[in-house]
N, C-alpha and C positions, 0 to 999 in steps of 0.2 A: 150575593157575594160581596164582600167588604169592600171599600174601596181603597186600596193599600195607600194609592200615591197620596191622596188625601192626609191620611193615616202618617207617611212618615213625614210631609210637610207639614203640618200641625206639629209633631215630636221635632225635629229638625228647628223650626219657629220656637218651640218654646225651650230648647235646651241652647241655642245660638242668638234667636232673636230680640232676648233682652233689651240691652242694653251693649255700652260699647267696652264698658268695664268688662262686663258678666261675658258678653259674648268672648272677650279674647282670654278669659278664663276657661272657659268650657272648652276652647280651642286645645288649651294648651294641656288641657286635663286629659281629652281626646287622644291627642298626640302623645303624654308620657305615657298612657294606656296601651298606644299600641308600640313603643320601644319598648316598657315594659316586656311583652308576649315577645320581639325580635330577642330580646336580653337571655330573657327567658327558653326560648329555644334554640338557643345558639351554647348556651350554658349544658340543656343538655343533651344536644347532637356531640358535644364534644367529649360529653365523659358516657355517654351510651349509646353514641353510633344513629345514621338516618332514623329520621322519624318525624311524627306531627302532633304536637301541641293541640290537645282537646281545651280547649277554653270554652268553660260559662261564665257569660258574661254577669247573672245573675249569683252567681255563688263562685268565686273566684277561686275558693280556697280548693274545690272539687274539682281544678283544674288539673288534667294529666299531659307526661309525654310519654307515647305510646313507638316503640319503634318499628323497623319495617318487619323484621320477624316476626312480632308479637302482632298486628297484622294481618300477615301470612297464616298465623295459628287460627288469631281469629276469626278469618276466613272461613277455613277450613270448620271449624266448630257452627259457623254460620249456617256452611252447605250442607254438614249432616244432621243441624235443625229443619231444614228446607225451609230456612228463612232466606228465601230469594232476596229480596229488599238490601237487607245489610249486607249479604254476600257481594254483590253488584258492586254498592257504596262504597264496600272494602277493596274490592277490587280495584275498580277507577282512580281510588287514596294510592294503595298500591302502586299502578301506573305508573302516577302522577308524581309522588316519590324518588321512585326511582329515573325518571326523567328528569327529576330535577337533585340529584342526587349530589355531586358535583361542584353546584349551585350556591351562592350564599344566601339564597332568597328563600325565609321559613314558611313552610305551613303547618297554617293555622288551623282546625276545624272549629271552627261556632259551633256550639253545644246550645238550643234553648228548649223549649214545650214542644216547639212545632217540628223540630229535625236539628239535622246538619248541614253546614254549610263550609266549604272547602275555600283556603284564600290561598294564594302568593303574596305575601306582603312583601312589598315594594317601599322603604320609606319614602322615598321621593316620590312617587307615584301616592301614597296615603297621603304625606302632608298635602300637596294640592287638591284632593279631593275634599278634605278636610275644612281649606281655605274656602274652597270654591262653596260646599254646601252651606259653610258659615256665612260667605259674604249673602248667597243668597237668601238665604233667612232673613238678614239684616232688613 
């Protein structure tokens, strides 16, 4: 089994741990990346209604907003594949959606090789994390 932490301290070190220049570049690059994805999702909750921003982080441009309906469909389309897995996925999105419905706080799903991964972005809550894995890299 790989050893992950390893893995993102080494990535983490060498995309932050530069220098003091490079590092508080890569910070800020970090940072307009994920206003970007808030800009981005807030542009279109507003002209097409709840939903969650598919982001790949690797091909950006392949990035979707998916809304709650559309969702709901594909759900539905999941369950009569008996692809249990994404029907599940979809469901919990679902949820979680609609829980935070209301909410100004977007989700995001990570799109990469390995799956999905479900966010709350929080700016305030991102920038310090941000800070925080920068300074430790330094």
């Amino acid at each position: 089994m790989p050893n992950f932490g390893k893995k993102i301290k080494d990535f983490t070190t060498s995309v932050f741990g530069i220098g003091e220049t490079q590092r508080r570049m890569a910070k800020s690059a970090v940072k307009m990346i994920i206003g970007d994805m808030v800009t981005l999702h807030d542009e279109f909750k507003k002209y097409r209604g709840t939903g969650a921003l598919f982001f790949t982080p690797h091909d950006p441009l392949n990035s979707s907003y998916v809304t709650l309906q559309e969702l709901v469909n594909d759900k539905s389309v999941a369950e009569e594949m008996c692809d249990e897995n994404i029907a599940r996925f979809l469901d919990t999105l679902i949820k979680l959606l609609q829980k935070h419905e209301g909410k100004s706080q977007p989700i995001v799903v990570l799109c990469n090789d390995v799956g999905f991964s479900v966010h709350v972005l929080d700016l305030n809550e991102a920038d310090e994390r941000i800070d925080k894995v920068a300074d430790a890299a330094s």
